[in-house]
C-alpha positions as CSV (number, residue, x, y, z in Angstrom):
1,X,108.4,82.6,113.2
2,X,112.4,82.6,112.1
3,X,113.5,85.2,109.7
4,X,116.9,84.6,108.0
5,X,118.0,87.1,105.6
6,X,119.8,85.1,103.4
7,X,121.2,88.0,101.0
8,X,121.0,91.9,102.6
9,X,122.6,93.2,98.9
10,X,121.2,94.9,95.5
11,X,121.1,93.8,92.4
12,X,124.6,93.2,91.5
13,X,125.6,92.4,95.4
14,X,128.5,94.5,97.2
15,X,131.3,95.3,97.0
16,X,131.2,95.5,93.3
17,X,134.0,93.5,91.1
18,X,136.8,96.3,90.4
19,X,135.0,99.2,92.0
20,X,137.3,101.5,93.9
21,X,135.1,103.4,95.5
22,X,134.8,104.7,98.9
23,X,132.2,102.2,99.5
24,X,133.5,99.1,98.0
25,X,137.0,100.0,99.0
26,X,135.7,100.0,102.3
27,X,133.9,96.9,102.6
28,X,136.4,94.6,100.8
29,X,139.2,96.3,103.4
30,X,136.7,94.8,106.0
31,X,135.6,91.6,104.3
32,X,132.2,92.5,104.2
33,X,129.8,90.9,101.4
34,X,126.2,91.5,100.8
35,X,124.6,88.9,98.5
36,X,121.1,89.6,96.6
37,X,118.8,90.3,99.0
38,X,116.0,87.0,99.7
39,X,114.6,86.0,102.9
40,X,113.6,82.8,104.5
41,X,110.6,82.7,106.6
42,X,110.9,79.4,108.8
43,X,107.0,79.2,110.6
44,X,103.9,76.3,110.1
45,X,105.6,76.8,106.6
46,X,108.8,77.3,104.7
47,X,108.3,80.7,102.7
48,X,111.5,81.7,100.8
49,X,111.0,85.3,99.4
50,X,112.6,85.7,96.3
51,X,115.3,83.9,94.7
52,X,118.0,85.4,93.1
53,X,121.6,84.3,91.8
54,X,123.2,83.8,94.9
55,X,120.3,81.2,95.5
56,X,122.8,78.6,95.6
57,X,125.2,79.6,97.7
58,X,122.7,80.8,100.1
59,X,120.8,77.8,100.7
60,X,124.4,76.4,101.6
61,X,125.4,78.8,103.5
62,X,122.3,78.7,105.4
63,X,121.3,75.1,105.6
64,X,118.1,75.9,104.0
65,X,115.7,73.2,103.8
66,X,113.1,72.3,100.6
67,X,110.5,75.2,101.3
68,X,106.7,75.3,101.3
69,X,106.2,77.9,98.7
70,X,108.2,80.8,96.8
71,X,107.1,84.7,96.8
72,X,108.2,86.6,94.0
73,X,107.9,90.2,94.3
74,X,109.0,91.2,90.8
75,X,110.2,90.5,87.5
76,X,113.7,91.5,88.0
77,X,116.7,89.1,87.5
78,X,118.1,89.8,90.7
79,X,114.8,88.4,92.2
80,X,114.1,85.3,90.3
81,X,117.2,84.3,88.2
82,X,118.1,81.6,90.8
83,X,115.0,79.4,90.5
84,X,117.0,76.5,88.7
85,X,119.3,76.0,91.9
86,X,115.9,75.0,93.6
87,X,116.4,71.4,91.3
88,X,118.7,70.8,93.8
89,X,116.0,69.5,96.1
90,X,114.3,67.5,93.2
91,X,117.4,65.8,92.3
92,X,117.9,64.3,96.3
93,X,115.1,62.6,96.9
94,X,113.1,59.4,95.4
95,X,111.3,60.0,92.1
96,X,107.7,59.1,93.4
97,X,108.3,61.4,96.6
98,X,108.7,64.5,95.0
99,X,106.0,67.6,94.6
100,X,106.6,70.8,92.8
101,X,107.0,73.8,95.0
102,X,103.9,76.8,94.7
103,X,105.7,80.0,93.0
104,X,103.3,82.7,94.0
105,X,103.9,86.2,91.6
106,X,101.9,88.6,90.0
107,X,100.2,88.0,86.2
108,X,103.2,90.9,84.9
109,X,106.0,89.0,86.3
110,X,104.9,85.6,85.5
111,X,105.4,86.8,82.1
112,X,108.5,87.2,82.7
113,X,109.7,84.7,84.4
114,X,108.0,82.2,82.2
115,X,109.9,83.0,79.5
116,X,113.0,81.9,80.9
117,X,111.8,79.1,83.7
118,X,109.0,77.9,81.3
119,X,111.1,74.0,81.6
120,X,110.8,73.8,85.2
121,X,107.3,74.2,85.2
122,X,105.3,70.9,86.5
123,X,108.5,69.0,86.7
124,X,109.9,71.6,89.5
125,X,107.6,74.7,90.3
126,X,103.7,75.1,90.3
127,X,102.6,78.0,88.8
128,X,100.6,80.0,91.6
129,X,99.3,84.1,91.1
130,X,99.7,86.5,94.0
131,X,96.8,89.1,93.1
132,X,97.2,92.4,95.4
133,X,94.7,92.4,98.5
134,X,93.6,88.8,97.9
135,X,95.1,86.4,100.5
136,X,96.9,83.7,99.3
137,X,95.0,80.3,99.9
138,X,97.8,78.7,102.0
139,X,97.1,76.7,105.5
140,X,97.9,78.2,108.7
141,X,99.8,80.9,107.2
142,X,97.6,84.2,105.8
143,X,99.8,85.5,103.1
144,X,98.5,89.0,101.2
145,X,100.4,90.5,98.5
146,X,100.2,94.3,98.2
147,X,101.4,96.7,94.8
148,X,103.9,98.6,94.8
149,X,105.6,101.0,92.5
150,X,108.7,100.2,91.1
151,X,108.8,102.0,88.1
152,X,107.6,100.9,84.5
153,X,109.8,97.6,84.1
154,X,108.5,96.4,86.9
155,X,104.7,96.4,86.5
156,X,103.8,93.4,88.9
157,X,105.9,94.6,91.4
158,X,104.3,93.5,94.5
159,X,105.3,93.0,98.6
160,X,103.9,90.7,101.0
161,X,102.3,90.7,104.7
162,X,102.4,87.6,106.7
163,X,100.6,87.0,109.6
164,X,100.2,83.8,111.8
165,X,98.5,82.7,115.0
166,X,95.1,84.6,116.4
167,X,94.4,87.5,118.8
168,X,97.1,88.7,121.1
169,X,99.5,85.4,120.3
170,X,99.5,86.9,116.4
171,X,102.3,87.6,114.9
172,X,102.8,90.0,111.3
173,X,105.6,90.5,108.9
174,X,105.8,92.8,106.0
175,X,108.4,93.1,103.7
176,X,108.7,95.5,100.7
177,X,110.6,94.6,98.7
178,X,112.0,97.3,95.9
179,X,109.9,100.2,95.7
180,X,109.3,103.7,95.1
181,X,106.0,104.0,96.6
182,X,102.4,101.9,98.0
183,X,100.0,102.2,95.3
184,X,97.3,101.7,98.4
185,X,98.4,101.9,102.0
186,X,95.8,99.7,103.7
187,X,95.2,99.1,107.8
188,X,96.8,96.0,106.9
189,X,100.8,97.5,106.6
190,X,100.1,99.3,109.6
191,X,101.9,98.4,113.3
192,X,103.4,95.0,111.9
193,X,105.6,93.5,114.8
194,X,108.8,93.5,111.8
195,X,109.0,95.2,109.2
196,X,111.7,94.9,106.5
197,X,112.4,97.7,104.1
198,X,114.4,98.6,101.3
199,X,117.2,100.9,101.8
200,X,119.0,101.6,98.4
201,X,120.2,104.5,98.9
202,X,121.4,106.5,102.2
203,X,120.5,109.8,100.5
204,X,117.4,110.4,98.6
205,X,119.1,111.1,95.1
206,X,118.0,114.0,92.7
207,X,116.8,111.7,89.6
208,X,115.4,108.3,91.0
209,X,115.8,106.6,88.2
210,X,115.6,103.0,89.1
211,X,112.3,103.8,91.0
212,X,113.6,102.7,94.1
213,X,113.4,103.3,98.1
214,X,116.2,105.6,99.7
215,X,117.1,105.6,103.6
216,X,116.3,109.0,103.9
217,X,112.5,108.2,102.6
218,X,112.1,105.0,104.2
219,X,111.7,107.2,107.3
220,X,108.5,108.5,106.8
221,X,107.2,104.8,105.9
222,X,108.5,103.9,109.6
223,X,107.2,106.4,111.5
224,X,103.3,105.9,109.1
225,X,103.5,102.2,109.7
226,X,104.8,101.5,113.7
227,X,106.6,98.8,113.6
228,X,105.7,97.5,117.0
229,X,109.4,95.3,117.5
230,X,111.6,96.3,115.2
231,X,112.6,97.4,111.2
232,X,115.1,95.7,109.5
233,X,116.8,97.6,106.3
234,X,118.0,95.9,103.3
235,X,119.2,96.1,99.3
236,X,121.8,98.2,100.3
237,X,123.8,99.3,97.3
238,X,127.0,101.9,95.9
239,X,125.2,104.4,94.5
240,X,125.5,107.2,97.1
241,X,128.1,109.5,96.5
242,X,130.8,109.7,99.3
243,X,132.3,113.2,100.0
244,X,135.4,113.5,98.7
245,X,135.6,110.5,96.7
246,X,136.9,110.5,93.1
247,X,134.9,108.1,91.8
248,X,131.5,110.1,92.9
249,X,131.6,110.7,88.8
250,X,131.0,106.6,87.8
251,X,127.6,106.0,86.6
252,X,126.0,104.0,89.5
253,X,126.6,107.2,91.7
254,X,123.7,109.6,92.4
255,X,123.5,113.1,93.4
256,X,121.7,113.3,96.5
257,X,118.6,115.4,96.4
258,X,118.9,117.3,100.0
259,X,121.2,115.2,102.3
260,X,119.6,113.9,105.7
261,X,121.0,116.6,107.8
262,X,121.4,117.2,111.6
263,X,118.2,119.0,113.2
264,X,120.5,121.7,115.0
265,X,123.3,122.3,113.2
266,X,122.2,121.5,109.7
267,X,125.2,119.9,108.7
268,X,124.9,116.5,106.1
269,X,125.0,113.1,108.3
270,X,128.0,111.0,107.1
271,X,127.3,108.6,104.3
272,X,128.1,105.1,105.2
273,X,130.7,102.9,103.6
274,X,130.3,99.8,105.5
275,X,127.8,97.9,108.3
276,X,129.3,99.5,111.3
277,X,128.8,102.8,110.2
278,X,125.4,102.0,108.5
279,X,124.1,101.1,112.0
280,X,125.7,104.2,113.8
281,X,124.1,106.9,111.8
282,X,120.8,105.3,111.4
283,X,121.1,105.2,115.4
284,X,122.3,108.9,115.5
285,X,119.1,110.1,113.0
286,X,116.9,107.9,115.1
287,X,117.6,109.6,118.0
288,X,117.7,113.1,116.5
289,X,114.3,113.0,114.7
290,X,112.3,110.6,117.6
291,X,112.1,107.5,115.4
292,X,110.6,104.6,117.3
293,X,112.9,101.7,116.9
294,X,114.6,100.2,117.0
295,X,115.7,100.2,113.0
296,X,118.4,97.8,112.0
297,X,120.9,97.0,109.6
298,X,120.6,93.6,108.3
299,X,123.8,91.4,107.3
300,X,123.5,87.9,105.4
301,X,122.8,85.4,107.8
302,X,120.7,87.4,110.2
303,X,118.7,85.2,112.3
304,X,115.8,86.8,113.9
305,X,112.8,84.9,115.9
306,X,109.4,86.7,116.2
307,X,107.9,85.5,118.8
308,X,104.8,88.1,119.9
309,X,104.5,88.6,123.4
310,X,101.1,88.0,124.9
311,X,100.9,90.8,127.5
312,X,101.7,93.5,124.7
313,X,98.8,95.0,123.4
């Protein structure tokens, strides 16, 4: 199984247009972009998960092929608006040759994204629904959606376990997605060999508003679920505030709740502007507080092969 994280970035990617601050001023200084975060899964199938505006220049950017099937996790623009650059692949190949693509999402989000993709279907996309705990019927690959909570605009919010192969040559995925919370933690989260989380914010902030998953809280999802190789982290946005920064007074930026701080000293961990510090203080917390990792910071274009070791138990 090949994961390529074809967008690592929240909803309006980073840096931000005409943001100055500490963040984005730190990131454009290194030429750092994160794109809306989507994945591709290359296995027995093509899985793309999600597809948001940057669909376009992702699949370029990436090579990416026709796939198999799309998983939508919710009804947010950042998550489906890029569905029409999928034509591409209709337009290229002989009229007679050419099958729609499975779109798998929850009742609640096909709502929504029927509203405003309502053309392509038939022509383009299949209409599929991803009902939490049921498996998905698709060959070779066992696919199970699971609800999550990410706030009242999102009611078919959803995230998705896949699993191939049998016994010890298994292998199992599971990716959240946005989220507050599980609705339902089931055996079947638990000790996946990746798991990719959503990492909005460094600092849990005082008023979640956008009902979403913070660095500091993802830990205690990592430590319940034992990734058995490795986490990745994604969405990464703007919205912590960075000491000292002027602009910790613009909208997007939260007040952190308690700040992540050192067990010893007590002193507030730094709050990362850019990938190279992201990775350092999630390696220094690691460390302090026994995490088992190792836990990652995912860029765009991230390649990673899961291949699960026979002898490991």
């Amino acid at each position: 199984m090949e994961i390529v994280f074809l967008g690592t970035g929240a909803a309006w990617s980073l840096p931000e247009h005409s943001c100055g601050c500490a963040i984005c001023t730190k990131m454009t200084e290194l030429g750092e972009y994160r794109a809306r975060t989507s994945l591709l899964i290359r296995s027995s199938r093509t899985v793309l998960l999600d597809c948001g505006p940057d669909l376009g220049i992702q699949m370029r950017r990436n090579s990416m092929e026709k796939p198999d099937l799309v998983l939508l996790t919710h009804e947010h623009g950042d998550h489906y608006l890029g569905m029409d650059d999928l034509v591409a692949f209709r337009r290229s190949v002989p009229a007679k040759e050419w099958t729609p693509i499975p779109v798998y999402a929850s009742e609640e989000t096909w709502e929504a994204v029927e509203i405003r993709f309502g053309y392509l279907l038939e022509a383009l996309i299949e209409k599929r629904i991803a009902v939490p705990g049921v498996p998905l019927p698709e060959a070779n690959l066992r696919i199970t959606p699971f609800k999550t909570d990410h706030g009242p605009n999102a009611k078919g919010s959803v995230g998705y376990v896949l699993e191939e192969g049998e016994g010890d040559e298994s292998v199992k995925f599971v990716y959240t997605s946005d989220f507050l919370r599980v609705e339902e933690e089931t055996e079947l989260l638990l000790e996946p060999d990746v798991l990719v989380i959503q990492s909005h914010w460094f600092n849990e902030p005082t008023v979640n508003r956008p009902h979403l998953m913070s660095f500091q809280r993802a830990l205690d999802f990592i430590r319940r679920w034992r990734p058995r190789s490795a986490t990745y982290l994604v969405h990464f946005s703007d919205g912590d505030q960075v000491p000292g920064d002027p602009c910790n007074s613009f909208l997007k930026k939260y007040e952190p709740l308690s700040p992540v701080a050192e067990p010893v000293s007590g002193r507030p961990y730094p709050v990362p502007r850019c990938h190279e510090e992201w990775q350092a203080v999630v390696d220094r917390i690691c460390t302090d507080f026994d995490v088992k990792g190792p836990v990652l910071v995912a860029r765009d274009g991230l390649t990673v092969h899961l291949n699960r070791d026979p002898g490991r138990s």
